[in-house]
VOPAGU-2260 file (C-alpha; in pm, 1 decimal, decimal comma):
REM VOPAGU-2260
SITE   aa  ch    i         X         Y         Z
SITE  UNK   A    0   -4671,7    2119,4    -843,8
SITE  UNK   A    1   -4727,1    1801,7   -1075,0
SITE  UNK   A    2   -4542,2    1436,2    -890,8
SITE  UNK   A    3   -4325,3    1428,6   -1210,9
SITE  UNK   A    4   -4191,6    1814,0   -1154,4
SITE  UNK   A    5   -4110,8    1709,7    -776,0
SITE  UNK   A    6   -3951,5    1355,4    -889,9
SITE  UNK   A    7   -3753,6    1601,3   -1175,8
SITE  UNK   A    8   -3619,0    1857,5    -903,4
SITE  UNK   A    9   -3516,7    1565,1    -641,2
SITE  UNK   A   10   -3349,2    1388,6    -936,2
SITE  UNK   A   11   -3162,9    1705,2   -1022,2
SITE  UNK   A   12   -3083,2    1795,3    -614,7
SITE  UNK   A   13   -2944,8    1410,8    -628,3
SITE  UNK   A   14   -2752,2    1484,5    -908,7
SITE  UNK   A   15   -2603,5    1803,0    -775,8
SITE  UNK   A   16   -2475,0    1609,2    -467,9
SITE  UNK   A   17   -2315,8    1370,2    -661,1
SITE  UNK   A   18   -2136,7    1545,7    -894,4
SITE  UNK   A   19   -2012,2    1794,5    -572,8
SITE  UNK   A   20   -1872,1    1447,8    -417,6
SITE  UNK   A   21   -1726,3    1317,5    -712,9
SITE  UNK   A   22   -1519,7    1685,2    -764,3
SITE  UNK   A   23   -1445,2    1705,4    -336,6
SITE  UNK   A   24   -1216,9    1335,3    -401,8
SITE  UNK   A   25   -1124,6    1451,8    -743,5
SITE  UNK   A   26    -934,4    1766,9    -573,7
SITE  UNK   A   27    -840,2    1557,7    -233,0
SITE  UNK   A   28    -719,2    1315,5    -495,8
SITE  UNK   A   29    -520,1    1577,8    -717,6
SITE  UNK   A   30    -396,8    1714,3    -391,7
SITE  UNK   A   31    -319,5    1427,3    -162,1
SITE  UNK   A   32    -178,7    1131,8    -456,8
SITE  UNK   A   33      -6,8     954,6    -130,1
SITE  UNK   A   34    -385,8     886,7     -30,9
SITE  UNK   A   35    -583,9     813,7    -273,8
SITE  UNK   A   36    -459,4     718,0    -622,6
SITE  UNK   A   37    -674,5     781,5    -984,7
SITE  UNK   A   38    -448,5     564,8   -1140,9
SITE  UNK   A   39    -442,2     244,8    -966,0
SITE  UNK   A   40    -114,2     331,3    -807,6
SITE  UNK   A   41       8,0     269,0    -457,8
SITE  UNK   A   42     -53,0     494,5    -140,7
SITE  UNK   A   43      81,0     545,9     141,0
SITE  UNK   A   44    -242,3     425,0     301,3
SITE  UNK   A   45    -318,2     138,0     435,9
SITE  UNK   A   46    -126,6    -158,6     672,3
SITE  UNK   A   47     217,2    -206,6     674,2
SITE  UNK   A   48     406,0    -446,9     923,9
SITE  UNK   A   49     751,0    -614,9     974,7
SITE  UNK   A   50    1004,3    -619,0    1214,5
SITE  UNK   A   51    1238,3    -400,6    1445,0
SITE  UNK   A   52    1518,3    -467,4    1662,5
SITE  UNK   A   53    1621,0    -225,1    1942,2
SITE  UNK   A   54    1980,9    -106,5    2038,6
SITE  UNK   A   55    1970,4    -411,4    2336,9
SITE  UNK   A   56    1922,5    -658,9    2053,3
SITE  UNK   A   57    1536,0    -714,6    2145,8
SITE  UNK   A   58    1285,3    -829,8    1868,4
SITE  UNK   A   59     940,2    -634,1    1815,8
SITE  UNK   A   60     687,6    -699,9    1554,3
SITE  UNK   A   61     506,1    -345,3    1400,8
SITE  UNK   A   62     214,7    -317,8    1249,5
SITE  UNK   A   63      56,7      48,8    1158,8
SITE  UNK   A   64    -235,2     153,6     948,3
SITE  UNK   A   65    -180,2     458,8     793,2
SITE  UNK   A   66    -531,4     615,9     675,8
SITE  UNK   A   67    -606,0    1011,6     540,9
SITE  UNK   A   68    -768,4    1199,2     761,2
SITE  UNK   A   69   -1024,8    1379,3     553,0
SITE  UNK   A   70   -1222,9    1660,8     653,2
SITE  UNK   A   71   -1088,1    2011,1     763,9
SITE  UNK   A   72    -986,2    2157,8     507,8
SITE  UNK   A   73    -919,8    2007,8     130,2
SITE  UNK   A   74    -548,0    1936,2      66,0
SITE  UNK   A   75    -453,4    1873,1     412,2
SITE  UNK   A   76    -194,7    1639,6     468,7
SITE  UNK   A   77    -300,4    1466,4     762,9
SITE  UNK   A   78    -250,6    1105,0     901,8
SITE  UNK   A   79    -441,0     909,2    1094,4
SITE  UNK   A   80    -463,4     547,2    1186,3
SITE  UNK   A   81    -339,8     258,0    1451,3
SITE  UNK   A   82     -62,7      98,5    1533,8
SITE  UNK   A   83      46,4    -205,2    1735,4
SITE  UNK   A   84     401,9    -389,8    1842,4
SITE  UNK   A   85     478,4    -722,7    2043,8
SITE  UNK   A   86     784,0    -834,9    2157,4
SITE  UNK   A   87     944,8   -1123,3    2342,4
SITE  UNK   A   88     613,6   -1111,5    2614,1
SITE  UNK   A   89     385,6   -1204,4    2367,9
SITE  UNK   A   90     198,2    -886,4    2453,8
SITE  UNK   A   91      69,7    -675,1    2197,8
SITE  UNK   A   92      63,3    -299,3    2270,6
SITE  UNK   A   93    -206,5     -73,7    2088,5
SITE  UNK   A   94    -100,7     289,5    1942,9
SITE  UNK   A   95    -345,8     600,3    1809,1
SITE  UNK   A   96    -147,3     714,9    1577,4
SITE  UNK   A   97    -162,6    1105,3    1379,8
SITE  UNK   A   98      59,4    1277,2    1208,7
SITE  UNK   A   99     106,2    1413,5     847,8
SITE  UNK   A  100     317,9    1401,6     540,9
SITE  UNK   A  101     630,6    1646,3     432,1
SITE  UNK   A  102     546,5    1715,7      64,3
SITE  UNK   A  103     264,2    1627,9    -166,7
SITE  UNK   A  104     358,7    1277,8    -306,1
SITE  UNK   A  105     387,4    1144,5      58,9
SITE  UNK   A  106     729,9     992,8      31,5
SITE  UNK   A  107     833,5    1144,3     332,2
SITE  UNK   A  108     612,2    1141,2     663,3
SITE  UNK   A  109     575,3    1144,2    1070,4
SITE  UNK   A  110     385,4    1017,4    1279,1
SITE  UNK   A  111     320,5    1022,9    1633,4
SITE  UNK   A  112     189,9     789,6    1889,2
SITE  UNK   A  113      -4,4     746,0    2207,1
SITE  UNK   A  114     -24,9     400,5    2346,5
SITE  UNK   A  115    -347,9     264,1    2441,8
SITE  UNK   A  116    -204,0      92,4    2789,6
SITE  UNK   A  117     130,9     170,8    2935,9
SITE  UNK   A  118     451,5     -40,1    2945,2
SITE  UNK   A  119     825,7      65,1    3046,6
SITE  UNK   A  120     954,8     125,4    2680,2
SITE  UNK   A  121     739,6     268,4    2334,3
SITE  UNK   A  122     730,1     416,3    2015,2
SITE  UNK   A  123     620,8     819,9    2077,2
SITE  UNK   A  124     766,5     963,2    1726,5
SITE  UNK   A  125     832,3     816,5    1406,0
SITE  UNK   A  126     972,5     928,0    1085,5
SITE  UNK   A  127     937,5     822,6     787,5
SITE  UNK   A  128    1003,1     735,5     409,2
SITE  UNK   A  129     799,1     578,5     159,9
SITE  UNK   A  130     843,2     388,3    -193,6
SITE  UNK   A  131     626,7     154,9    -342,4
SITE  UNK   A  132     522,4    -111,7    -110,2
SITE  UNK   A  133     760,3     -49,8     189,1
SITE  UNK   A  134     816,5     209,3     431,8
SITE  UNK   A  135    1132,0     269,9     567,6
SITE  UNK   A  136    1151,3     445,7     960,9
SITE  UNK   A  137    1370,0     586,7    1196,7
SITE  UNK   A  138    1232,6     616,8    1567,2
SITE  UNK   A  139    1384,9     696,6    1917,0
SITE  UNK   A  140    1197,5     508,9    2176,6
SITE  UNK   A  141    1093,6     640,9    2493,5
SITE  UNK   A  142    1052,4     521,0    2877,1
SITE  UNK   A  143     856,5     789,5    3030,3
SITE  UNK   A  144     888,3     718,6    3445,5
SITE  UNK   A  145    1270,6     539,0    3415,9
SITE  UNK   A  146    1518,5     882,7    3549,4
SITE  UNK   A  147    1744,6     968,6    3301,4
SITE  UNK   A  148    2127,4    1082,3    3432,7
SITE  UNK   A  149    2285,2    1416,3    3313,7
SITE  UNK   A  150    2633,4    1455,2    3303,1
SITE  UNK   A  151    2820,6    1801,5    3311,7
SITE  UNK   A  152    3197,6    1774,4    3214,2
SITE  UNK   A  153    3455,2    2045,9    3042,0
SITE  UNK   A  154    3581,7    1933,7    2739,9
SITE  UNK   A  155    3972,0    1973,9    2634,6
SITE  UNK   A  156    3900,9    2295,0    2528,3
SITE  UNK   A  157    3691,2    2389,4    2846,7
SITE  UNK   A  158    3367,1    2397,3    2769,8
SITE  UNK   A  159    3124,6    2288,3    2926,5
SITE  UNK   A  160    2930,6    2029,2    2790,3
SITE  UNK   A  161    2605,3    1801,2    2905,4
SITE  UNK   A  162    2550,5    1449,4    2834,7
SITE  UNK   A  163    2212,5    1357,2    2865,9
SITE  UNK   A  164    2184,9     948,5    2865,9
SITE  UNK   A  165    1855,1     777,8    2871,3
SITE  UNK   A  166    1754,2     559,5    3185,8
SITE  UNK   A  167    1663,1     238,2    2972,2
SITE  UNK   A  168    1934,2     130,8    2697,4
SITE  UNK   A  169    1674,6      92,4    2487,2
SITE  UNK   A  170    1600,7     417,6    2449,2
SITE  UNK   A  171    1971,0     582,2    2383,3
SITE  UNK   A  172    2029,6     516,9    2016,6
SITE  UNK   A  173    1804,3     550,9    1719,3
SITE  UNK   A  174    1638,5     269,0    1554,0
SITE  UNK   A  175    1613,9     228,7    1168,3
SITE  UNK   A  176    1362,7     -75,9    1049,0
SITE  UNK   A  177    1125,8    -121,1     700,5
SITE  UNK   A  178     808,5    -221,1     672,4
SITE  UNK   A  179     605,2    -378,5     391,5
SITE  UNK   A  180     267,2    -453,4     330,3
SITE  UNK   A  181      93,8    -661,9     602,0
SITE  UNK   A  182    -224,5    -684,7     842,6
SITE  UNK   A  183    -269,9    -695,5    1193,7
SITE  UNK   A  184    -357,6   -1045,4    1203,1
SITE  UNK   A  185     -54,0   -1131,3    1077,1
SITE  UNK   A  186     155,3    -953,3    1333,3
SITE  UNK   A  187     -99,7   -1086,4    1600,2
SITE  UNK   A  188    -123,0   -1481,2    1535,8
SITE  UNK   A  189     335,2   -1466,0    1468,3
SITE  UNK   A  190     329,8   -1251,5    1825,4
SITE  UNK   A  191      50,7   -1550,0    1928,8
SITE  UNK   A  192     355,5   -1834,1    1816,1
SITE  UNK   A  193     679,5   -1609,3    1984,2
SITE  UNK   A  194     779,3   -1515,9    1638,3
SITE  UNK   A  195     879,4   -1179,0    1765,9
């Protein structure tokens, strides 16, 4: 075989490959629009940061990164990405975060999270709605290690009923808070200054 027949077959294997990538994000694109736009448009992807205040009144900066987690299977709605929070301490706490989204467009989403280092109170479970530029949440936090107290009473019409109340306060109401679009280092250098 001739240098210019080789050089023509690699060019057409090169060719090949890139028109198979270009159709793989076309159909991730069609299927997931919350990740990856074709027309400019916003995502759900990327960082998004603000503010939230628990049910004892306490301050914490958020900051997640919400990427798609390609690979798998085409068209599946997964989440991946980071998250991080600070509070009065001036500590910031570091989150893997997964989870996935509820219908096609991404407007509504979960995610879940494993902190990177321990502390008494954090975000486990998160859900999610999105529009434009902000994200709006709803989480529950959790103090895993703090007992919790179970109360069994009969009500009025004697039932019996149980009453399950969390061992931190922080942890017995849910929280709703909104993010926008932000970066770590923003949450980091106002957590740096006690602008929790």
């Amino acid at each position: 075989m001739r240098l210019t027949a080789k050089i023509r077959l690699i060019a057409i294997a090169v060719a090949v490959c890139a028109a198979a990538v270009v159709l793989i994000v076309l159909m991730d694109s069609a299927a997931n629009p919350w990740a990856r736009s074709l027309t400019g448009g916003a995502t759900l992807t990327g960082e998004w940061s603000g503010q939230m205040t628990t049910p004892t009144g306490t301050k914490h900066l958020v900051w997640i990164e919400i990427d798609h987690a390609v690979g798998g299977c085409i068209g599946c709605p997964r989440i991946e990405g980071r998250a991080a929070t600070c509070s009065a301490d001036k500590m910031v706490r570091h989150y893997e975060v997964w989870g996935g989204v509820e219908n096609r467009s991404g407007t509504q989403f979960y995610l879940k999270m494993s902190e990177t280092e321990e502390s008494e109170v954090h975000l486990l479970y998160v859900e999610g709605k999105w529009s434009g530029d902000q994200v709006n949440l709803t989480t529950t936090l959790v103090a895993p290690g703090i007992p919790t107290t179970t109360r069994l009473e009969r009500n009025e019409a004697g039932e019996d009923t149980t009453t399950v109340i969390g061992g931190h306060p922080d942890t017995r109401a849910p929280i709703a808070f909104s993010l926008r679009r932000g970066t770590l280092g923003d949450i980091e250098a106002r957590c740096k200054a006690g602008a929790s």
